[in-house]
N, C-alpha and C positions, 0 to 999 in steps of 0.2 A: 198707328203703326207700331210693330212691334221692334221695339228693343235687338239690336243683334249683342251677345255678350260677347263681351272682350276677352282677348285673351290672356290666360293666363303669364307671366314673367316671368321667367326662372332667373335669382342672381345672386350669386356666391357671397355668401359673406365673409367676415375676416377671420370668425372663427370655426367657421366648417371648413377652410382651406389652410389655416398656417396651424392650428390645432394638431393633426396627426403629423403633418413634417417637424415639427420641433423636437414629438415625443420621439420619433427615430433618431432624429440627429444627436438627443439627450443622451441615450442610450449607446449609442454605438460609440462616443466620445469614454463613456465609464468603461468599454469595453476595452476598449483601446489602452486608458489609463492602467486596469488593472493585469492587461497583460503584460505591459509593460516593466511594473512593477517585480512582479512573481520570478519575469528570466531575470530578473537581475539582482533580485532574493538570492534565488538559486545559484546564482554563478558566486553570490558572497560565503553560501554554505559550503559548496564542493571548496571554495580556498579553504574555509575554516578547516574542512576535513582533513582536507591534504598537511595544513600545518598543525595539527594534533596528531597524526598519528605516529606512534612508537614503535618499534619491530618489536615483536615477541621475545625474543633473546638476547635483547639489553633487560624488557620486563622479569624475564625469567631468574638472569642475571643477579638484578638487584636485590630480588626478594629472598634468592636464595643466599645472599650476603647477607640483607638484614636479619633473616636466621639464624644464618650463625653467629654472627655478632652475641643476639641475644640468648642462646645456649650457654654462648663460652661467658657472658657473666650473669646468668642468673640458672645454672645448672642446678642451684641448690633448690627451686620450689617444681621442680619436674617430681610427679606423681606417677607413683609405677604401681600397679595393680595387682593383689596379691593373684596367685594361681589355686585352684579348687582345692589343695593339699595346706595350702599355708591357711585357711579360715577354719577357725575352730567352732563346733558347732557346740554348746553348751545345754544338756540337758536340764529342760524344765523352763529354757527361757525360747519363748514366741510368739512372734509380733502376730498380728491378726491377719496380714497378709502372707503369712507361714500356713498358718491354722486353712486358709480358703485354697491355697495349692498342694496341702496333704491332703485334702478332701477332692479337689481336682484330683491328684494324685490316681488316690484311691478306690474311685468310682472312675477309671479307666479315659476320662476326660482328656487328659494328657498322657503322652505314655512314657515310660521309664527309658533310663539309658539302656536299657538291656535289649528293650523292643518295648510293643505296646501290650502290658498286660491289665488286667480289670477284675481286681483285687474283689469287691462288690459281688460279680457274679455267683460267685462262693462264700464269702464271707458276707452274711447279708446283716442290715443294721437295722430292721426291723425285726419283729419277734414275726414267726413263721408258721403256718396254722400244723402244717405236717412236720417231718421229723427231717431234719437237715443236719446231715453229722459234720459238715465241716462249723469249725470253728465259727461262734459268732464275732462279729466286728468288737462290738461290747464286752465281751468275755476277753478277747485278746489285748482290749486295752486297759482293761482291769488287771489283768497278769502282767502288763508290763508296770501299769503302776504303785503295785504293790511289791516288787521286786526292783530294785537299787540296778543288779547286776542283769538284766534283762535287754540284749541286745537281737532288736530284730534283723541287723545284718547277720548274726553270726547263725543265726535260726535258717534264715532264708541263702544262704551264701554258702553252707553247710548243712545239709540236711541231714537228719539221722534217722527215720523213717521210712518204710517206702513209700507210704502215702505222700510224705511230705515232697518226695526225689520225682513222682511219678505225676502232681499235679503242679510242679514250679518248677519243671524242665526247662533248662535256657534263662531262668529270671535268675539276675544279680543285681544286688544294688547297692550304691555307695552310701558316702557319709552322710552326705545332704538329701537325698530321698530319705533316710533314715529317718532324719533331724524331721522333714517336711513329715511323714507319715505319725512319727510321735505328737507333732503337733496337732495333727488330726484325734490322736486319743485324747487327746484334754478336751477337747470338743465331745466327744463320743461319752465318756466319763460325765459330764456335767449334764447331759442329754438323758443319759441312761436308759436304760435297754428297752425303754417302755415298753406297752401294755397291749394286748390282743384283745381287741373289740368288736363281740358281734354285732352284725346290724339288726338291730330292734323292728324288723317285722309286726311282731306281735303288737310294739310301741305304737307305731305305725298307725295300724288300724284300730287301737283302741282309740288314741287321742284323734284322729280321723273323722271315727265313726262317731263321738261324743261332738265334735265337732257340728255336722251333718246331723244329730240329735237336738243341740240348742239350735239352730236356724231354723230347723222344721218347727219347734215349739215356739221360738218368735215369730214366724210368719202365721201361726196357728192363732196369735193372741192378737198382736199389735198388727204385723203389716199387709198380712190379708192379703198378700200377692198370685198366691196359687188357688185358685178358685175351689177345688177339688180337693176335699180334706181328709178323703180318702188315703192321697199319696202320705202326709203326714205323718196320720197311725201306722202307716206301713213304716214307716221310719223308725220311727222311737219304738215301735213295737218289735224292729230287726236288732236297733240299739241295745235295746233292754235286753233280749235274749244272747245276743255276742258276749255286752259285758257280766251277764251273769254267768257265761259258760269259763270266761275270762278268770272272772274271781273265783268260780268253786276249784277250778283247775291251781293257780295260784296257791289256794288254801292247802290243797290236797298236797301240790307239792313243796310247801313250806318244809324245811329243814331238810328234803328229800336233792341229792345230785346226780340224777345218771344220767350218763354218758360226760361225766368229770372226767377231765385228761389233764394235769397238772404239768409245766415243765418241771423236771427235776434238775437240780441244780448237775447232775452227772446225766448224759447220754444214755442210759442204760437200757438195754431191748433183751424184754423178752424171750424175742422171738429168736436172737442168737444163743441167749445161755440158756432157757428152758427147750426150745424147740430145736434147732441145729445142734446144738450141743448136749441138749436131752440130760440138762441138769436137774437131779429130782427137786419141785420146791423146798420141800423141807429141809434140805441145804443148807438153804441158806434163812429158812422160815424154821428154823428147829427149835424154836419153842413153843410153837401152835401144837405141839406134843401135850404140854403142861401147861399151858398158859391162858388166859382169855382172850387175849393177842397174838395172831402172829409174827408180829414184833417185824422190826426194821433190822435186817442184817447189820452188825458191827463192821469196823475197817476191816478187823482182822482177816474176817472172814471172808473179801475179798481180796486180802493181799496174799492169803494160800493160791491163789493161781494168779494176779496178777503181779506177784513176785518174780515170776517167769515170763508169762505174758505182759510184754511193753508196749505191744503193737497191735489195734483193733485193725480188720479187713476194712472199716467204716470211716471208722473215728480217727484212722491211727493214732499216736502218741497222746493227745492234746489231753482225752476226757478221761484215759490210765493215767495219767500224769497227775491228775488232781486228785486221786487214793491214794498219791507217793508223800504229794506236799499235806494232805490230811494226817499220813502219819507221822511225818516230821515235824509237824510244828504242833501234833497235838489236837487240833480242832478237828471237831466232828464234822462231817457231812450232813449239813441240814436237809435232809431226805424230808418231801411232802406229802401226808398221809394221803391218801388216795379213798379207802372205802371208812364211814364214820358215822355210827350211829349215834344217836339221840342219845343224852347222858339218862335220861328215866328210863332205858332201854338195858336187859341186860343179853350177853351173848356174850359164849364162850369157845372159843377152838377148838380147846381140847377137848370137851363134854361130843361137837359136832365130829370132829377128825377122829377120836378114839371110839367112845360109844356110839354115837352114828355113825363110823367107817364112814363119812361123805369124802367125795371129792372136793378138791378145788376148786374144778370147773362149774362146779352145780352153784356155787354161787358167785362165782367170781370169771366166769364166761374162760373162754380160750384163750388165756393167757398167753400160752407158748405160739401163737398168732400174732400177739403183739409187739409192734416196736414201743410204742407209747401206750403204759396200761390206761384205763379205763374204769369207769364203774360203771358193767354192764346191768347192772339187773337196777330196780330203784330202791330196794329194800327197804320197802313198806310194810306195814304189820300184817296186812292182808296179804300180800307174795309172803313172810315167814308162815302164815297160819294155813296157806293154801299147801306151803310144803309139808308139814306137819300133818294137815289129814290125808293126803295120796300119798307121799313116798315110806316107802315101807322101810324100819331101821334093820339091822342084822341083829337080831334078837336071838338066836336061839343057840348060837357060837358063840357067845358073846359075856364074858362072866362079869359084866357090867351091871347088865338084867337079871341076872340069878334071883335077886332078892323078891322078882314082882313071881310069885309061886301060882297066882291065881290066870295069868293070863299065862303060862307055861302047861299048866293041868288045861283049861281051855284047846289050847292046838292040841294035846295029847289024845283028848275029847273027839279032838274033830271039831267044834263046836268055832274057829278062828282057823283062820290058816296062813297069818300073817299076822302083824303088829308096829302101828305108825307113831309117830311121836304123840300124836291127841290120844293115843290110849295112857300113853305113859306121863300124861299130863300138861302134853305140848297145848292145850287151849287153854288152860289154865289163866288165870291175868297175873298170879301172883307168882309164875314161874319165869314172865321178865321185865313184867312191874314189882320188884320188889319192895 
């Protein structure tokens, strides 16, 4: 017979039934505890509060007793601040945080009491490739610091020029700008007006292409990377040919400057005293008459009209003003030569200006075109000898040439019907290799 199975008995034991009612009852007792606690925290804080607090105007009261208390006896270490008239500003002494707020100043950063003006925009304190007639920044603080009695308020707050009325309309400035911007010149001064530097192009692609020359030849020997050694020779044989065209050009132009444009120490143009104003050069070139040189005009000879004239349309005052202090203290105008040939070289003015009637322009370009001269031509032995065979002298007006009888009977002849300097011995080598 088969087995009937029994059934199963379900029955609770101690700890699947008092297990969950104890964790509630634990529970809900901390509950109870903690609320309990908290209202009656609270009702202890609100007393605290209530018994601290003070009215505002007992607080106000007090303090402003113990104020005065302490005025009425310790009046004597109260500190009173001078006002912007009572601080004296002492030239030549500045702290470094003077020095960086003339220079804020200056470059328009900050703006003056006057309004916001930007000193910079005009007066610039790099060197400038074209011709900028206002005042440089370095130039002006050069002038104040060679001069004792040099006050830029009295310059700026007082103008005497029209230039000066017509570009600092509305700007005045007091003691302490003053102080702040002189602080900027000592800066500016120790800086110095540095230097105008082209960008080497030419550098460039030499040291480049030399470059790109050894790596084709190392990978040619040792690293064997580029299969095709074709590309290579293409290299070093584009190299070879640059830097040789490089060096014969350099050769050629050794000792040679054209297109030299020099600053001069004075703003001087051209194009206003030769061309607007149609000063003849010899003016002020008037020894290129008799001379080998056409020589640098003396003071003098600009104070005949800048003795009257105190005021350029450009420059106003600033760049006449330094042919005034030239004369008074005596020191020359260190003026920089501009066209200068080779000392084994000889060339004479007067020989070209008188006996060759030449112009000016024929070797020294349009001058009366210029603000800032130049040396147009490159004046090479080959441009002197190429003008020497084509241009023809004034020979036969000329009681310079009387003495050559042979090339005079010749045009008489018929046989010539002109005469250039290669006749009269301009190829010669010993006529300026002496």
């Amino acid at each position: 017979m088969e087995k009937t199975p029994e059934k199963p008995v379900i029955t609770l034991t101690k700890n699947r039934f008092f297990k969950p009612f104890f964790s509630v009852l634990f529970f809900t007792l901390i509950a109870i505890v903690t609320l309990s606690s908290f209202n009656q925290d609270e009702q202890n804080v609100e007393t605290e509060v209530e018994d601290t607090i003070t009215p505002v105007d007992t607080i106000i009261d007090d303090e402003v007793a113990g104020l005065t208390d302490t005025l009425d006896q310790e009046t004597d270490v109260i500190e009173i601040i001078p006002e912007e008239s009572d601080i004296e500003y002492v030239r030549g002494e500045y702290t470094t945080r003077q020095i960086r707020r003339g220079e804020r100043l200056f470059n328009g950063l900050v703006p003056f009491a006057s309004g916001q003006h930007d000193c910079v925009s005009c007066h610039y304190t790099e060197p400038q490739q074209d011709m900028n007639w206002n005042p440089a920044a370095y130039e002006m603080a050069v002038l104040w610091h060679e001069n004792p009695d040099y006050s830029i308020m009295d310059i700026m707050n007082n103008p005497v020029s029209v230039r000066l009325m017509e570009d600092h309309a509305g700007m005045n400035i007091n003691e302490e700008e003053q102080h702040l911007l002189e602080a900027y010149y000592t800066k500016l001064i120790d800086k110095g007006p540095g230097e105008l530097k082209a960008y080497p192009v030419r550098g460039f692609i030499f040291w480049g292409l030399g470059a790109l020359m050894l790596l084709a030849l190392i990978d040619l020997i040792i690293t064997r990377k580029v299969k095709f050694k074709g590309i290579h020779v293409l290299i070093l044989l584009a190299g070879i040919a640059v830097h040789g065209q490089f060096a014969m050009a350099e050769a050629q132009n050794l000792g040679r400057t054209q297109g030299y444009a020099p600053d001069q120490p004075i703003k001087f143009s051209h194009l206003i005293h030769s061309g607007e104003n149609d000063i003849d050069c010899r003016y002020c070139h008037y020894i290129a008459d008799y001379s080998l040189s056409a020589g640098i005009p003396s003071n003098n000879v600009c104070m005949n009209c800048h003795n009257v004239v105190r005021n350029g349309t450009l420059s106003g005052s600033f760049e006449i003003n330094k042919i005034h202090r030239a004369a008074e203290t005596g020191e020359p105008i260190e003026w920089i030569r501009v066209h200068k040939l080779p000392d084994h070289s000889f060339f004479s003015h007067a020989q070209h200006v008188n006996a060759g009637n030449r112009d000016c322009a024929d070797c020294h370009g349009e001058v009366e075109t210029m603000h800032i001269v130049q040396q147009v031509e490159d004046l090479s032995m080959g441009w002197c000898l190429t003008c020497h065979r084509d241009e023809n002298v004034d020979f036969l007006d000329n009681p310079y040439f009387g003495i050559y009888e042979k090339l005079h009977e010749k045009i008489r002849n018929g046989e010539i019907d002109a005469v250039t300097a290669a006749d009269l011995g301009g190829e010669d080598c010993m006529s300026c290799h002496y």
